[in-house]
C-alpha positions, -999 to 999 in steps of 0.1 A, spaced: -574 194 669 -593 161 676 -584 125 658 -618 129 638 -604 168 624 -570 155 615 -582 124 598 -608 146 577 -573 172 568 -550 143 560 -582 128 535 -589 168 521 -550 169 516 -551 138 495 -576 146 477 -562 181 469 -529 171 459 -545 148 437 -550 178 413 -518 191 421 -528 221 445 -522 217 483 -538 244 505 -538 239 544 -575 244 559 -569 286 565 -562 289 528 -532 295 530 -511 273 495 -481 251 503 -454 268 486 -417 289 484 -429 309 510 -406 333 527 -424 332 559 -438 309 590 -472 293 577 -496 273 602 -486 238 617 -501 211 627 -499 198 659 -492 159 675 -503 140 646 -499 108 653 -470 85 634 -478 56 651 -519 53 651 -530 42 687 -493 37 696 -477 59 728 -486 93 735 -442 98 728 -446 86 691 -462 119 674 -444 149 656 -454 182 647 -451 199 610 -449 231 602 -452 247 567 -440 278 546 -468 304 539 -477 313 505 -460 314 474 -456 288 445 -475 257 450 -450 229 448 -434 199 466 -411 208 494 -383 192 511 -385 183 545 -359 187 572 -369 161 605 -357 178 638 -351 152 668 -346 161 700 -317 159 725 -323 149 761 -299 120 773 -325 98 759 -346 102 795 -360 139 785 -367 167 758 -397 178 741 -405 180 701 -421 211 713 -383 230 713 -375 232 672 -346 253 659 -354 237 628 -384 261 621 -366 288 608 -355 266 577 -399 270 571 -388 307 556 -363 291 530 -389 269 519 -388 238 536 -414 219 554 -403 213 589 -411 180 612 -403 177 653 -406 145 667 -410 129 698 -395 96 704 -402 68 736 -375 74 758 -353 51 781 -378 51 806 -405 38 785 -382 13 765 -348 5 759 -329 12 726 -336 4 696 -375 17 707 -361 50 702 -346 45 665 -375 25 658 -395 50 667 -375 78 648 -373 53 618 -414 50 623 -422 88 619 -398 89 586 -417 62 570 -450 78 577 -439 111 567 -431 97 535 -464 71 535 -478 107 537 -456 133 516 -481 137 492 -509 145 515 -485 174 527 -466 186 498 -434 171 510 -412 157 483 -405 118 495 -373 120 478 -360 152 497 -356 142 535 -329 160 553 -324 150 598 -310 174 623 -309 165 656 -286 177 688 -269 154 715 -293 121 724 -308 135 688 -278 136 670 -269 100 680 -304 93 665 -298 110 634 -268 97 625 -283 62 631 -309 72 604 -281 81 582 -260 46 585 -288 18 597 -314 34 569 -309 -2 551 -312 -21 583 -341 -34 584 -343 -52 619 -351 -9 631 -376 -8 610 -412 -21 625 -446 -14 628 -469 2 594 -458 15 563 -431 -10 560 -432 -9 520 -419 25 524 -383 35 525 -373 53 560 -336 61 544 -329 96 541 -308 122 523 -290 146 544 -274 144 581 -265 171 607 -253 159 636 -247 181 667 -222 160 691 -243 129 692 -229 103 713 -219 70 689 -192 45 709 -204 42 742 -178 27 755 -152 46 743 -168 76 756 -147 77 788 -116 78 771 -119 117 775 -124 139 805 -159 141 813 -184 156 840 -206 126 840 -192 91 843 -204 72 813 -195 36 825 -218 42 858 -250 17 858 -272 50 860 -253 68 832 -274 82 801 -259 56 778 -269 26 806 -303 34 812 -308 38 770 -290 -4 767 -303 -17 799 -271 -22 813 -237 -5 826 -222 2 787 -189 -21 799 -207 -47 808 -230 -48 776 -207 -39 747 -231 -61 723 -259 -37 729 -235 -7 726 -222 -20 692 -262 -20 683 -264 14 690 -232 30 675 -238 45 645 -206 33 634 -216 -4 633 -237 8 601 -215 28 582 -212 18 540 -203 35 513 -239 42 499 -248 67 532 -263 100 528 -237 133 535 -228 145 572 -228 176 588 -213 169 623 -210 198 646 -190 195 678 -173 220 707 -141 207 716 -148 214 750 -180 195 752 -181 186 791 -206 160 781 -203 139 753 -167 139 748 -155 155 708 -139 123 701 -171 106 696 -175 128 664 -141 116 655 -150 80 653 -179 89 631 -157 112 614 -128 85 604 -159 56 598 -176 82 573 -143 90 557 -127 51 557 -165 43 536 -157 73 515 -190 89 523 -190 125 521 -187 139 555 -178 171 569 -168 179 609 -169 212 621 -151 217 654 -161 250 675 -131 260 690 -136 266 732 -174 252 723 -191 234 748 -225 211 747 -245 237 723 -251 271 727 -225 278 701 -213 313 696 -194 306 670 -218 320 635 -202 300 612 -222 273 630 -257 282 618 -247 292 580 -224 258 580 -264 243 588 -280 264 559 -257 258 531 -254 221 540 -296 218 533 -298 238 505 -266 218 491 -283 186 494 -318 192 495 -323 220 473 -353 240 484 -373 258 458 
């Protein structure tokens, strides 16, 4: 789809849900559809910005017409790779959610906070743009795994910091509503304190390349980065998911989130699965845990 086609769909959608109907261009109605609807592809979240800063949405088929929520998937990747292009969030479209996959600049292309900027960018134009969609602002739920579940629990606890949040549609909120967090990385530094296959504190590590620095000899920039710097008592309600035999990012580093969360009193719930490694979980508890969690907090129609 060219610029000029999704510029003339995001003005038909406005115009359409200014009467309170929203049908997609192959007539199909945004609604509590029990099926995969179309998407639309690499819209762009930051006009003119890198080709890294567009997401994908994909909507329910048929049904009610009404305003959905939306569940953001961000990827994993070490912050150096990963596609939007890979979303396990898309079978949530069949419950009757709308469904977002972003891509972010990684550390090659900047250094943090590009990438929560970035992530903090597509929120805000999702919601700049909920209406044109039929995606209810006030209903914005974040998964993300690994690198993308260090990025969404930083949109959970810096949603009020307002230093991450630059670029267009800054009169719009980019706070959001529900967390799942699949063993994302939060204290850096603390992240050799466990067994590991990688060796965190290296110059070349993950976590270095995404500061600009070895993590022990930048601890400013790591506290920047932790999710746990931003933790207070008015953030949104975790899900945080985490083998306890993660070979890479060590099942302590939910714990820290998990005791911050709990010290601010913020409604927070770790699931550990037992002999779990870094995803691929077995474990079927995992992906019902996911469901009920959404439909707790977000309450899809």
């Amino acid at each position: 789809m060219s610029t000029h086609e999704r510029s003339s769909l995001g003005t038909r959608f406005g115009r359409i849900a200014a009467l309170g109907i929203f049908l997609l261009p192959w007539g199909t109605a945004l609604g509590a559809g029990l099926g995969l609807g179309p998407m639309l592809r690499d819209l762009e979240y930051v006009p003119g910005g890198h080709e890294r800063q567009k997401l994908d949405l994909y909507f329910p088929s048929g049904g009610e017409i009404r305003f959905h929520p939306l569940i953001i998937w961000v990827h994993g990747g070490a912050w150096l790779a990963g596609s939007k292009d890979r979303c396990p969030a898309r079978r949530f479209v069949e419950q009757g959610y709308v469904v977002a996959s972003i891509n972010y600049r990684l550390s090659q292309h900047a250094t943090f906070p590009a990438q929560i900027q970035d992530c903090k960018a597509a929120v805000r134009w999702l919601r700049a743009n909920a209406g044109k969609y039929g995606i209810d602002p006030k209903r914005f739920g974040v998964w993300g795994a690994s690198a993308g579940g260090h990025l969404v629990a930083l949109l959970g606890t810096a949603g009020d910091v307002n230093d991450f949040d630059v670029g267009e549609n800054l009169d719009v909120s980019s706070r959001v509503q529900a967390v799942c967090d699949f063993f994302g990385p939060t204290d850096f530094v603390r992240m050799s304190d466990y067994p590991s296959t990688m060796d965190h504190d290296a110059a070349d590590s993950p976590e270095s390349k995404l500061v600009g620095g070895a993590v022990q000899e930048n601890k400013e920039k790591v506290q920047r980065a932790n999710p746990i710097t931003y933790v207070t008592k008015d953030d949104p309600p975790f899900l945080i998911v985490h083998g306890d035999k993660d070979p890479l990012v060590p099942h302590n580093q939910s714990e820290l989130l998990l005791a911050a969360l709990k010290q601010a009193t913020v409604e927070v719930k770790l699931y550990t699965v037992r002999d779990g490694g870094h995803g691929g979980f077995q474990d079927p508890n995992v992906p019902a845990l996911v469901t009920e969690f959404f439909a707790r907090h977000l309450n899809p129609l």
